[in-house]
C-alpha positions as CSV (number, residue, x, y, z in Angstrom):
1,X,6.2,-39.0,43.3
2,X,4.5,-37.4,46.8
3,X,7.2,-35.5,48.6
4,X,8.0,-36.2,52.5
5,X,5.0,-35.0,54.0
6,X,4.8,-32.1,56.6
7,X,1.4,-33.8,58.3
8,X,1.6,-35.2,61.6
9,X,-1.6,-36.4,61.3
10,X,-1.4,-38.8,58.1
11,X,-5.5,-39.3,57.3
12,X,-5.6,-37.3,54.1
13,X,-2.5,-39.0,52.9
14,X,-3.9,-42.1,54.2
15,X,-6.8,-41.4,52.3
16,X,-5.9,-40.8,48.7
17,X,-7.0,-43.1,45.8
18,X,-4.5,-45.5,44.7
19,X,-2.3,-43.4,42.4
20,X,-3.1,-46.0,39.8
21,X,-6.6,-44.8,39.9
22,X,-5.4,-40.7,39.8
23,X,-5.8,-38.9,36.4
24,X,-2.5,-38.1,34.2
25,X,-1.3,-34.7,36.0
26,X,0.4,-32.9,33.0
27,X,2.7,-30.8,35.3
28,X,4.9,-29.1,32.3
29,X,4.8,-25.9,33.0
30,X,3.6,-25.7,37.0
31,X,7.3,-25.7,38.8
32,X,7.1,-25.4,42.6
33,X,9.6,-26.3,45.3
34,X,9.2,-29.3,47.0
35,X,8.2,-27.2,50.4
36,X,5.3,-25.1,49.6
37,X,2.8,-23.6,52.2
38,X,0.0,-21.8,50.1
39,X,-1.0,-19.7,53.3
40,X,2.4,-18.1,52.9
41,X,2.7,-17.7,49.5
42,X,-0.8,-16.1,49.4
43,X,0.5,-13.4,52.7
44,X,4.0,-13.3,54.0
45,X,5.7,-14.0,50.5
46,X,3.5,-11.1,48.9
47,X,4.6,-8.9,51.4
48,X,8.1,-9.7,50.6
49,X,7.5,-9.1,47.1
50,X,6.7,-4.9,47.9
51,X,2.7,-5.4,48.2
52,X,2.3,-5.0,52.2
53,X,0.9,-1.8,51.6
54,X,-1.5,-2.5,49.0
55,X,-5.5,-3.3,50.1
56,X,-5.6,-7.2,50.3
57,X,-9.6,-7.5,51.3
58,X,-12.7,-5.3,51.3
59,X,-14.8,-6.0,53.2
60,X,-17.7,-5.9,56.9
61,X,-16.8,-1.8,56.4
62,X,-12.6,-2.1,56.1
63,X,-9.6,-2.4,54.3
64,X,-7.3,-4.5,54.8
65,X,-3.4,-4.7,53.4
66,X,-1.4,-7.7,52.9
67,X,0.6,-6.9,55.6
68,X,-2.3,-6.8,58.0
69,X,-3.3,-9.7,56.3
70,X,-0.2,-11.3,57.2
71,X,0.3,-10.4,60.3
72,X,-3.5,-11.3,61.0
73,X,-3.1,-14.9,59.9
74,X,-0.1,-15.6,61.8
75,X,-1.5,-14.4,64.9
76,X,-4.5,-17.0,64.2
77,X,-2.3,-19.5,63.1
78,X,-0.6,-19.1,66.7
79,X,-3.6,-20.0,68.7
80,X,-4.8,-22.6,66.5
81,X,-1.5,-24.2,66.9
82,X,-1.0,-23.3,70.9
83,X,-4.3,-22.7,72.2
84,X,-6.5,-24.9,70.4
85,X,-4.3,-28.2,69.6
86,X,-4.0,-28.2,65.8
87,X,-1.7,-30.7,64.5
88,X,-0.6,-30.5,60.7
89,X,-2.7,-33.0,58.8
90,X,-5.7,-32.4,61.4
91,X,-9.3,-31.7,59.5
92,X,-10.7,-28.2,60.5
93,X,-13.9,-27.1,59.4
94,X,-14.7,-23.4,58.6
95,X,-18.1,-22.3,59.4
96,X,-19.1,-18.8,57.9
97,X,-20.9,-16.2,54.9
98,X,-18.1,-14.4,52.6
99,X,-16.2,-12.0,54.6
100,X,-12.5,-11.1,55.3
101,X,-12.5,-13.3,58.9
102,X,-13.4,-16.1,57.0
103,X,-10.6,-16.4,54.3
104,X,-8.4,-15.4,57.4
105,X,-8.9,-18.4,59.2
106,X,-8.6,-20.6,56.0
107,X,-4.9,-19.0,55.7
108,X,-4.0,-19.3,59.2
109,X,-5.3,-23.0,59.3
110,X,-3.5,-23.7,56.3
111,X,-0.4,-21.9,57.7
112,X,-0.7,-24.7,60.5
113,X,-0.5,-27.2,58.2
114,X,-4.0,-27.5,58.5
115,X,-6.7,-29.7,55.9
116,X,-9.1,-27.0,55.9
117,X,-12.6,-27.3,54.7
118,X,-14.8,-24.6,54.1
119,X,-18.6,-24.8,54.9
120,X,-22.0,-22.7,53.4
121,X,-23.7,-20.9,56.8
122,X,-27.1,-22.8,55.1
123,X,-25.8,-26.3,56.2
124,X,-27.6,-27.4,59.1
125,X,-26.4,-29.6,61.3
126,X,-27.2,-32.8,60.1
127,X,-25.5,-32.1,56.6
128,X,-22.3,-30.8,58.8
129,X,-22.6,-34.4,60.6
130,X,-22.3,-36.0,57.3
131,X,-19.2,-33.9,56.6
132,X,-17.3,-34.7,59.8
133,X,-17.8,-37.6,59.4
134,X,-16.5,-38.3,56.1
135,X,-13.6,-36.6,56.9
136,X,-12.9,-37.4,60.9
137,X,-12.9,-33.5,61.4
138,X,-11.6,-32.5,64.7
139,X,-11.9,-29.1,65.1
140,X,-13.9,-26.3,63.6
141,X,-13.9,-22.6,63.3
142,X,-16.8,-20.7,62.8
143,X,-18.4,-16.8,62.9
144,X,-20.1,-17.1,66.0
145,X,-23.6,-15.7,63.9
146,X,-23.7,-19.4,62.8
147,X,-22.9,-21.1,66.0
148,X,-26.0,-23.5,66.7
149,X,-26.0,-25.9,63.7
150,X,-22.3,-26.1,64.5
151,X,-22.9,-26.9,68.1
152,X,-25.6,-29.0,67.6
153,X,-23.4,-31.2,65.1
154,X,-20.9,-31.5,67.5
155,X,-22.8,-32.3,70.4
156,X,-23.6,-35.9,68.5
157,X,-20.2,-36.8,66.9
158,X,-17.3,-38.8,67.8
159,X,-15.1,-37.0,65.7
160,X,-15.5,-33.1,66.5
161,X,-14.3,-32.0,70.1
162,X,-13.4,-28.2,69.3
163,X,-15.8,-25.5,68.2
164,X,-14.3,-22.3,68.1
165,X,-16.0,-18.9,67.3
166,X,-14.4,-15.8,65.9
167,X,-15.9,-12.8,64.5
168,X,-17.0,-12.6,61.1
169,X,-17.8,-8.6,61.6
170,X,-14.3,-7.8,61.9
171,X,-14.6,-7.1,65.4
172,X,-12.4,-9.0,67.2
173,X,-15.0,-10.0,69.9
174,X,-14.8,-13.9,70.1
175,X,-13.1,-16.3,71.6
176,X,-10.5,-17.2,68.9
177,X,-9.9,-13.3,68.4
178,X,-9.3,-12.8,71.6
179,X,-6.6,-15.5,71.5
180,X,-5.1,-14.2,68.6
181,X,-4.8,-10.9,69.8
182,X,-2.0,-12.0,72.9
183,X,0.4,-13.9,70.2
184,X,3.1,-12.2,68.0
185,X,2.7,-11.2,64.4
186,X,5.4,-13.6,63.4
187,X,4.8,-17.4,63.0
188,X,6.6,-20.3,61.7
189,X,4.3,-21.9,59.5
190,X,4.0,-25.4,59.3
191,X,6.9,-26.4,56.1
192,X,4.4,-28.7,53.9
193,X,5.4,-30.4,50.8
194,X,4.1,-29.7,47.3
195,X,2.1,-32.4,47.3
196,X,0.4,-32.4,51.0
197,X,-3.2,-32.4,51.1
198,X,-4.1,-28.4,52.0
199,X,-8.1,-28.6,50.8
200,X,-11.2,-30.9,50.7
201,X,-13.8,-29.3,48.3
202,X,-17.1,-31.3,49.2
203,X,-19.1,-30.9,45.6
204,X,-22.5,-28.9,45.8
205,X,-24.0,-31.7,43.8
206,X,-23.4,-34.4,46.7
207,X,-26.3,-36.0,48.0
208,X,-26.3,-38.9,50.2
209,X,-22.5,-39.8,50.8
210,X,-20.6,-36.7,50.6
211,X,-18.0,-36.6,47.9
212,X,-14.4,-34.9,49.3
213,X,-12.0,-33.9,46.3
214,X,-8.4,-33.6,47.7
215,X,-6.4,-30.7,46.3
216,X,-2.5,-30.4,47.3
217,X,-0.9,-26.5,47.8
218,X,0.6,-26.8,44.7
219,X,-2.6,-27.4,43.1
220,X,-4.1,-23.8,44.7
221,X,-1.1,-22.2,42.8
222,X,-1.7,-23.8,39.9
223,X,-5.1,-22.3,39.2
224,X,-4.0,-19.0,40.0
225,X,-0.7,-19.1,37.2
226,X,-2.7,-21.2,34.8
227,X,-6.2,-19.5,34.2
228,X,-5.8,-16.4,36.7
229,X,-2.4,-15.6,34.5
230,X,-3.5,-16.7,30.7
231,X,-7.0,-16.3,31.2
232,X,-8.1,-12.9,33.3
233,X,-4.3,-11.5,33.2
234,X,-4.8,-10.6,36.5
235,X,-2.9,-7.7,37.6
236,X,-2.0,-5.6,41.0
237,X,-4.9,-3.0,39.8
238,X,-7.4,-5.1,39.9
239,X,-10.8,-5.5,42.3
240,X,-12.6,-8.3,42.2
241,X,-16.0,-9.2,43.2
242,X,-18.4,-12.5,42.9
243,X,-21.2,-14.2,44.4
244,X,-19.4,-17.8,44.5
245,X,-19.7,-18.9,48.2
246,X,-16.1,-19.5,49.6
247,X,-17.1,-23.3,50.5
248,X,-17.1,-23.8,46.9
249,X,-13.7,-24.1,45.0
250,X,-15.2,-21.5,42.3
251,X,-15.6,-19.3,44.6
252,X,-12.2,-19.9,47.0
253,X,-10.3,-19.0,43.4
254,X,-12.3,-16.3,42.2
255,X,-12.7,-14.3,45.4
256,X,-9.6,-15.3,47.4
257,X,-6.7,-17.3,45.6
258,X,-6.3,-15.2,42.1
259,X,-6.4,-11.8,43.6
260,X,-4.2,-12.7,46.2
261,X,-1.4,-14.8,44.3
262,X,-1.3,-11.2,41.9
263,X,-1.1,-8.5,44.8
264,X,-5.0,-7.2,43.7
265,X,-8.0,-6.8,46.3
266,X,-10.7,-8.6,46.6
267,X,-14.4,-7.2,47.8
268,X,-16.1,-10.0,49.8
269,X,-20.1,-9.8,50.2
270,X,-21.6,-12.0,52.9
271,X,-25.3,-11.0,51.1
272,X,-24.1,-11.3,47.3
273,X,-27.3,-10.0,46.0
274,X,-26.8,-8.6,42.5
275,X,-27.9,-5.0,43.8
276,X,-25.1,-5.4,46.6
277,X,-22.7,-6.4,43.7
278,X,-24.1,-3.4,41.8
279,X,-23.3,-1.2,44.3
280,X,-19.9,-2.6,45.6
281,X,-19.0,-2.6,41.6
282,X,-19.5,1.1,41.7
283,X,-18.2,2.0,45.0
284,X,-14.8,0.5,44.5
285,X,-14.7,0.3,41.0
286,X,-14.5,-3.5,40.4
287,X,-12.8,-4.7,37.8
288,X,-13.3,-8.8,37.7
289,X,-16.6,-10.2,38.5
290,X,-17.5,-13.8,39.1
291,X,-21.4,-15.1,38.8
292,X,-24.1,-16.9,37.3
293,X,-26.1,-15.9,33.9
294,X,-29.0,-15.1,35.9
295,X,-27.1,-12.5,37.4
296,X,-25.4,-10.7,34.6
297,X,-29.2,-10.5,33.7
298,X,-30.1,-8.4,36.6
299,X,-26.9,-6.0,36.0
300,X,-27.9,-5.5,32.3
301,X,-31.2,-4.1,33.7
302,X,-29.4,-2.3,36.2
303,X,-27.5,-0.8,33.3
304,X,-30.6,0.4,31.5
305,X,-31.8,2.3,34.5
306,X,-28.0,4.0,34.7
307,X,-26.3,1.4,37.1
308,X,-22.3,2.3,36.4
309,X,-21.0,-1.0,35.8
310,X,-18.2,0.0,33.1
311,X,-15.1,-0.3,35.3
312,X,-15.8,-4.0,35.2
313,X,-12.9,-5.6,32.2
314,X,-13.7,-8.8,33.1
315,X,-17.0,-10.6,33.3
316,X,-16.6,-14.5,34.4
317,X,-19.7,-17.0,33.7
318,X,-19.7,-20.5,34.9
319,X,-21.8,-22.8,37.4
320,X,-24.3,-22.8,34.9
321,X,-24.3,-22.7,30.9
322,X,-24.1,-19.1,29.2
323,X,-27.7,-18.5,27.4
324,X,-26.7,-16.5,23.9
325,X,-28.8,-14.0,24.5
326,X,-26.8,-12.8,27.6
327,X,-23.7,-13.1,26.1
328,X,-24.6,-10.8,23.1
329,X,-26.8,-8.2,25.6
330,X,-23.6,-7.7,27.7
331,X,-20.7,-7.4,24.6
332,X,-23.7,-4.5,23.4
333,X,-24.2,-2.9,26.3
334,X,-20.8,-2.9,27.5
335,X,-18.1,-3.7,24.4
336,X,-16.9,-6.3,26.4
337,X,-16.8,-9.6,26.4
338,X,-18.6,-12.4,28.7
339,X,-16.2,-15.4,29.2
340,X,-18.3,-18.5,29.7
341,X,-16.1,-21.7,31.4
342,X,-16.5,-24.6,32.8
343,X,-14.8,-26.0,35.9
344,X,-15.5,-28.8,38.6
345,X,-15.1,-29.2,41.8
346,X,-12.7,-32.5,41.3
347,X,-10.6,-30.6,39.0
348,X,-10.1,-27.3,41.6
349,X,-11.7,-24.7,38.6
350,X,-12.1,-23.8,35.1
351,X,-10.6,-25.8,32.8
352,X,-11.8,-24.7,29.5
353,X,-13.0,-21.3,29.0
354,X,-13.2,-18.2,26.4
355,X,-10.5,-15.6,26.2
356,X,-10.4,-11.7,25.6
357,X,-9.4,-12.0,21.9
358,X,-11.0,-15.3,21.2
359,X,-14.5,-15.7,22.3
360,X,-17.6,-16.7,20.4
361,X,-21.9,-17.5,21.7
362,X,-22.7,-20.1,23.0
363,X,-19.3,-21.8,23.0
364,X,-17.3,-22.4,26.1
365,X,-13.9,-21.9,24.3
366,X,-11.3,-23.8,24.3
367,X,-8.8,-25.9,27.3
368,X,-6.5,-23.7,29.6
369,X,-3.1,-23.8,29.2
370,X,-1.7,-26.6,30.6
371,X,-5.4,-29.0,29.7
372,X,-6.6,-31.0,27.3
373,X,-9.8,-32.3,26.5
374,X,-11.7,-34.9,24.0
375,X,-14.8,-36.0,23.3
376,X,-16.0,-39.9,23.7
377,X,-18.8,-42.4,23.8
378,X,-19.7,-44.0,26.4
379,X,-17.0,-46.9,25.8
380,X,-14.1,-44.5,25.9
381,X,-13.5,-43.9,22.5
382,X,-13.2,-40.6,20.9
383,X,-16.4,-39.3,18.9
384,X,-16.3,-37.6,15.4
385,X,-15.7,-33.8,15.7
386,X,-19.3,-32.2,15.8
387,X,-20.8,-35.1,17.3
388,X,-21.9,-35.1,20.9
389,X,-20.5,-37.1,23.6
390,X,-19.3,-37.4,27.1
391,X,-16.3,-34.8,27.9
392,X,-13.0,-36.2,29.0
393,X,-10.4,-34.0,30.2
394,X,-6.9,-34.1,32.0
395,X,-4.3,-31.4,33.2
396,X,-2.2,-30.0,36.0
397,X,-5.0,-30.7,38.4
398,X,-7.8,-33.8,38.7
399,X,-10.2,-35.9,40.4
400,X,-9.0,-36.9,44.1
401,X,-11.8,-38.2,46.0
402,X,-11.2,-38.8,49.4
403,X,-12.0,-42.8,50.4
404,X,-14.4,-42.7,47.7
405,X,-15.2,-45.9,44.7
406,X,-16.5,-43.4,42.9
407,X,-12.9,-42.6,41.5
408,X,-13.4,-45.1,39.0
409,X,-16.4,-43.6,37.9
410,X,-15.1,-39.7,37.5
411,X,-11.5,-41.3,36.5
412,X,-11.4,-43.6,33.0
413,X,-7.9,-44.5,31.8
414,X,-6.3,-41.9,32.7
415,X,-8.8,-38.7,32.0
416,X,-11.2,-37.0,34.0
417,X,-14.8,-37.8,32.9
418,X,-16.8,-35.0,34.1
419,X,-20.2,-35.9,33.5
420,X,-21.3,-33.3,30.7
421,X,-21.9,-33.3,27.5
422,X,-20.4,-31.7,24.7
423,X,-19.2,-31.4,21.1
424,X,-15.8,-30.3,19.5
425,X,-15.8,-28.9,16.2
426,X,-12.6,-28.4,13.7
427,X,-11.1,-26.0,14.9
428,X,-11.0,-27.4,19.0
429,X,-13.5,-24.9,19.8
430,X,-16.0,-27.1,22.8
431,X,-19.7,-26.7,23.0
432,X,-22.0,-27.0,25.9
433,X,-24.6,-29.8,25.4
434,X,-26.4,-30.7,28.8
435,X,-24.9,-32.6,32.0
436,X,-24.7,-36.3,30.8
437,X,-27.7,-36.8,33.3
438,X,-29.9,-34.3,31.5
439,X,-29.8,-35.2,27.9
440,X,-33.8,-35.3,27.4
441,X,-34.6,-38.1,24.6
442,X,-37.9,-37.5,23.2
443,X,-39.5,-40.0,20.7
444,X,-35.5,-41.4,19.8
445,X,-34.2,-37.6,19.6
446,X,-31.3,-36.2,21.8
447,X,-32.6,-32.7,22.7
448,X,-29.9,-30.2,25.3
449,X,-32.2,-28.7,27.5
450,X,-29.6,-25.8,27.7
451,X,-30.3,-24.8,24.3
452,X,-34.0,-24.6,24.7
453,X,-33.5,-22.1,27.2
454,X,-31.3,-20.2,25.8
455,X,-34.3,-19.7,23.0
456,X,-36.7,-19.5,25.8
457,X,-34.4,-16.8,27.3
458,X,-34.6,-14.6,23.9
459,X,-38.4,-14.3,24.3
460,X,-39.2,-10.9,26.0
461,X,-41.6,-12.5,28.1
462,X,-39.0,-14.8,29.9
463,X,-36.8,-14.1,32.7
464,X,-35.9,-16.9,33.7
465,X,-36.6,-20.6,32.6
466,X,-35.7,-24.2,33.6
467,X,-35.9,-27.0,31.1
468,X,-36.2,-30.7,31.9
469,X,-37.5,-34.0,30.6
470,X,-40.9,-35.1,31.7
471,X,-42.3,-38.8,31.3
472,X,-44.2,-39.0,28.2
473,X,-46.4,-42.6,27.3
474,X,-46.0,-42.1,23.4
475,X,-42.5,-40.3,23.4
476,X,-40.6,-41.7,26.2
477,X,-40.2,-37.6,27.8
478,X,-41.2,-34.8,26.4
479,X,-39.7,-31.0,26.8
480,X,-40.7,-29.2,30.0
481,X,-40.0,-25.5,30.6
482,X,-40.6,-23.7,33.7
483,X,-40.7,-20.3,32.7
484,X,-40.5,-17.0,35.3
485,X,-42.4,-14.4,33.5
486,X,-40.8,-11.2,32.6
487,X,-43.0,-8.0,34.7
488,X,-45.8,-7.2,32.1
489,X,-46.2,-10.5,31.1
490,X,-49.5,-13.0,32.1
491,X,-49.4,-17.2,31.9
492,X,-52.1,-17.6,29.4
493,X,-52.9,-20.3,26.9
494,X,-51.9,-17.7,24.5
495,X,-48.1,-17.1,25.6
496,X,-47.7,-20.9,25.7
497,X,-48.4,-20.6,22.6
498,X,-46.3,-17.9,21.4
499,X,-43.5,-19.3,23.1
500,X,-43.8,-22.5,21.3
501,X,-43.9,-21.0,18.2
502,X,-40.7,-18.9,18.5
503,X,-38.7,-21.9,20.2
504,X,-39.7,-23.5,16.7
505,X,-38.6,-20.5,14.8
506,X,-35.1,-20.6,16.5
507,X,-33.8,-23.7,16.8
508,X,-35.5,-27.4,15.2
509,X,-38.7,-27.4,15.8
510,X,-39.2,-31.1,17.5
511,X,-37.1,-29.6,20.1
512,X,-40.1,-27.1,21.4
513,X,-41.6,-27.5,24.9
514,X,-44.7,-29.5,24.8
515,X,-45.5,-28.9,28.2
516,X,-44.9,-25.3,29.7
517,X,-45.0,-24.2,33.2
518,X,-45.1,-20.4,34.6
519,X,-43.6,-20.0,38.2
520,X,-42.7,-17.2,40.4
521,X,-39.3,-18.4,41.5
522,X,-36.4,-21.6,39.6
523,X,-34.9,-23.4,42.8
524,X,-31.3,-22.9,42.5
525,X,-28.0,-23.6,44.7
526,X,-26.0,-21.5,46.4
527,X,-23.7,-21.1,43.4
528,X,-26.7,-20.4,41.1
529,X,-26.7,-23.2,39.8
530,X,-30.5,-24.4,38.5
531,X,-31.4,-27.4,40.3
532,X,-33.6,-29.2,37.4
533,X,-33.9,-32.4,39.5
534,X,-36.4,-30.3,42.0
535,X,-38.1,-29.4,38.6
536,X,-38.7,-33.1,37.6
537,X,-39.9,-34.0,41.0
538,X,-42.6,-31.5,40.4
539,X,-45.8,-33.2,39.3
């Protein structure tokens, strides 16, 4: 049942899927009130709760409490509401890197009663265009570093008539500072229902029409109590730090919503290198980290040359499957463990994931509290335990999209179909198989690319490696690896060779890579994921 909406502007409500074609939303267990604005809870209500004092954000060379934090967002939220126009419901687009400015002007919009949507600084202008357009965004915000793709896009749409800049070095020298520095640390946020539309997440696979997945306040909550509380057990001590842009939901809850919803800081990097994660982790004594495999690679041969990584408790893999050999390199070196998850953008974030006392290789765990999840053939119908299939799941959160006829595709009676592949055994525990898209079938065999990398990956010689299927006249496709060379290592005849061999040693031996390629660098996203289609266009 959607509350009485607090939007003015009704597009995102107008917008929604016929409920008939939501998800189930198994909300047993996620209580809110019926009025909820996250900005508030995230600010003002911590401060209530005794945290004012505590350090909110790291970041651009400061500190900065929750009740400067507070007090910061409500000054923003003023101008947005009296200076610039912003009517609750109204689409505004946040333009900037990962800094503190940036998840201030997603609170104060959403104080507002704002649909915000956050933005990569990569997007040029013609990608922006696409994104206003989709969702008829009227005004943006953005760090006025990044102003001329912004500009540019709004110079040729009908929709955007308000580009505002503000300072992502924590200056205060740009227009919409300058506003915000004349208003009053109090504001009246906007009082939004439950159930109000507070996010778009635009999905970093999108190509062509953008996809828009609609989250409601309640749903930014729910993340934060369901895996933040059962899964990382987040508490006021803690520091987090990640690489996951802010634009992308992964990132907005593992950089901004968990530590704030538990009174902990968080350390935002605009240039998330992992030596400027190395050195962030040691200066402040991180304790949660967010990132990709490839990354936790780099900080295990930090380690070895006496990189201090050890106040880190909690290492959090997703974006892109967990190769074994990581996972057992980091619990050796460290005596912790990795947790590998999986999460989508239409379903906010991780929905099935390892824990602390139950983790294994390999595995991705088991649902969060609160999810469930099945396997099933392409009809719908549940598969055999140990058998793969596609991976259906449903829970407190699920597929929105925004205008979209792809909701009947993501959305099958009910469950979210997410468009990977996986296996269940006995005991519930879920296993990684490849996205449904990159199954490679080679002479009537299903071979997971994922785990030929992961026994590409415990070869010394390979740093990195990508593996796709490449047209084959007698086998349909064959296994292709693109392999970055550990240093030391030359792309001879004889590695290929050697590699082939000890793929065949460790796993079945049909699923060896017939055809292997050495290159200096894998084309990933900005969340680090690999992007194996630019691999298969290779000839």
């Amino acid at each position: 049942m959607l509350d009485r909406s607090g939007h003015v502007d009704s597009f995102a409500r107008d917008n929604l899927p016929d409920p008939a074609a939501w998800p189930d939303l198994l909300l047993e267990g996620f209580t809110y009130p019926e009025r909820l604005n996250v900005g508030v809870e995230l600010t003002d209500k911590m401060v209530e709760k005794g945290f004012g004092d505590r350090t909110a954000l790291i970041g651009n060379g400061r500190r900065r409490t929750y009740k400067e934090l507070a007090d910061w967002t409500n000054k923003l939220a003023a101008a947005m509401v009296e200076n610039l126009g912003i009517k609750p419901g109204n689409r505004v687009l946040i333009r900037s890197a990962n800094n503190p400015a940036m998840v201030a002007c997603w609170l104060a919009a959403t104080k507002a009663g704002a649909v915000v949507v956050n933005t990569m600084p990569m997007l040029r202008a013609g990608e922006l265009g696409a994104i206003v357009d989709k969702a008829e965004i009227s005004h943006a915000l953005c760090d006025t570093r990044l102003m001329d793709e912004m500009t540019g896009c709004a110079k040729t749409s009908k929709f955007l008539k308000t580009v505002v800049g503000f300072d992502g070095t924590s200056n205060h020298d740009a227009e919409l500072d300058r506003l915000a520095l004349e208003k009053p640390v109090q504001f009246e946020a906007v009082d939004t229902a439950q159930d109000d539309v507070a996010l778009l997440g635009f999905t970093s696979g999108t190509t062509g029409d953008p996809k828009a997945t609609m989250h409601f306040h309640r749903d930014l909550l729910i993340i934060a109590d369901g895996y933040g509380r059962e899964i990382l057990q987040v508490t006021p001590e803690d520091v987090f730090i990640g690489s996951p842009p802010l634009a992308f939901t992964f990132g907005l809850g593992g950089l901004a919503i968990f530590p704030l919803r538990f009174g902990a800081a968080a350390t935002l990097l605009e240039a998330a290198s992992p030596p400027n994660m190395i050195e962030i982790i040691e200066k402040f004594k991180a304790t949660v980290c967010f990132t990709a495999p490839t990354a936790y690679r780099a900080m295990l041969q930090a380690m070895e040359e006496g990189a201090d990584l050890s106040s880190l408790r909690a290492a959090v893999s997703a974006g892109e499957t967990l190769p074994a050999p990581v996972y057992h390199d980091w619990e050796a070196k460290t005596g912790k463990p990795m947790l590998d998850g999986i999460g989508a953008t239409e379903m906010l974030h991780i929905f099935i994931s390892n824990r602390f006392d139950d983790h294994k290789a390999a595995c991705t765990g088991k649902p969060v509290t609160g999810y469930e999840a099945k396997i099933v053939d392409a009809d719908g119908v549940e598969v055999p335990r140990g058998e793969v299939g596609r991976l259906a799941v449903r829970g407190p959160t699920g597929c929105r999209y925004l205008a979209d006829k792809r909701q009947g595709v993501y959305v099958e009676g009910g469950w979210n179909i997410t468009g990977d592949s996986f296996s269940m055994d006995e005991e519930g525990y879920l296993y990684f198989a490849a996205r449904n898209d990159d199954m490679i079938i080679s002479s009537g065999y299903n071979i997971a690319g994922p785990e030929v990398e992961a026994a590409l990956l415990s070869h010394p010689a390979v740093s990195e490696c990508g593996v796709v299927a490449a047209p084959d006249e007698a086998r349909g496709s064959v296994v292709q690896a693109h392999i970055v060379l550990a240093d030391g290592f030359v792309g001879d005849a004889t590695l290929v060779k050697a590699l082939q061999d000890h793929v065949k040693a460790t796993i079945a031996p049909f699923k060896y890579p017939r055809d292997i390629r050495f290159i200096d660098a894998l084309p990933k996203t900005a969340t680090g994921k690999i992007q194996r289609f630019a691999l298969r266009d290779q000839k």
